[in-house]
N, C-alpha and C positions, 0 to 999 in steps of 0.2 A: 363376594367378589370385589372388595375394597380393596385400591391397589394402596401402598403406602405413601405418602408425600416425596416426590422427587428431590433428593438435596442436590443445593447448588453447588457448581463447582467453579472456581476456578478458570481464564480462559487459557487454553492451549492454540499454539501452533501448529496445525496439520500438514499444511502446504506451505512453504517457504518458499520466498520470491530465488530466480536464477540470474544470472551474469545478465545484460542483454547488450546486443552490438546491433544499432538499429543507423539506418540512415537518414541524414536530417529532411523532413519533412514526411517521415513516414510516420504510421502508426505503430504504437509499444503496447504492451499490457508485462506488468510486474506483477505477478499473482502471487495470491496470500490468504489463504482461510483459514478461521479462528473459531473454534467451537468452546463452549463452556454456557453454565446457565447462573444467570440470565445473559441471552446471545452476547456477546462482548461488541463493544463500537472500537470500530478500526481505525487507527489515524496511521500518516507516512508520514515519515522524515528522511528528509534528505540533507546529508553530511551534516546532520544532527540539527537541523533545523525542522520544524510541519511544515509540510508541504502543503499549499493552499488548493481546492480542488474545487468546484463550480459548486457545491456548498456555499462556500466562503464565496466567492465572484463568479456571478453568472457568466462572466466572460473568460473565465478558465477554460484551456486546452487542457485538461485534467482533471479527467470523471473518478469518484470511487463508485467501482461497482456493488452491487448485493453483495455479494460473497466477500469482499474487500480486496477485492484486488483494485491493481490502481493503472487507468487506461488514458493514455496519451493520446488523442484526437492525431496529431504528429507531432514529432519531436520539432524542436526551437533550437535553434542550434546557428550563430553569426559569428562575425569575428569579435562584435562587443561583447555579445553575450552568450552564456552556452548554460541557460535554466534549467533544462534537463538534463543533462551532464552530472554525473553524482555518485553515490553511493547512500543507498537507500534500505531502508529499515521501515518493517510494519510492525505496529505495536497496537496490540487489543488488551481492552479494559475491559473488567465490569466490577463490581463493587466488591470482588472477595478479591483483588488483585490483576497485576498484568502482565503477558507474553509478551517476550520482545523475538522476533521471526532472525533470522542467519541476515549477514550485509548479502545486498547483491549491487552489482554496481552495472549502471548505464551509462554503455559509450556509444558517442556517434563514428561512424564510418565513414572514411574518408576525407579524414582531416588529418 
């Protein structure tokens, strides 16, 4: 009853994040899960930049969750600035290579 050694694979894109039209000071989530072995780490980018997430600043309005999806406490959104405004891309690693997920892009409403 010896199973064989599991090989690794490769991460995939299962769930792909969707458009979002969210209004400013609400809460978003851009969902995105990525399976492959060994489990693959997920980072965002937004309009081809990483997106920084309370990892990085404990004072980020932007959690990555377990599963990688990536959740907006509320959107930011002024006339200076507009942070979460974008077109965003999840990208999982792990050491045999990496998934890059569909753009999905977040607009605020009512501007």
């Amino acid at each position: 009853g010896s199973h064989p050694p599991l090989e690794d694979v490769p991460p995939h894109i299962v769930e792909h994040p969707t458009d979002l039209l969210v209004s400013r000071g609400e809460p978003a989530t851009l969902s995105c899960k990525a399976e492959g072995r060994p489990a693959p780490a997920v980072e965002w980018y937004k309009d081809g930049e990483r997106v920084e997430t309370d990892r990085e600043d404990p004072r980020s309005h932007r959690t990555l969750l377990p599963g990688g999806a990536l959740f907006f406490l509320r959107i930011l959104h002024g006339r200076r600035g507009k942070p979460d405004e974008g077109v965003y891309v999840c990208v999982a690693r792990n050491y045999l290579g990496e998934a890059t997920s569909r753009n999905a892009s977040l607009q605020v409403a009512g501007e």
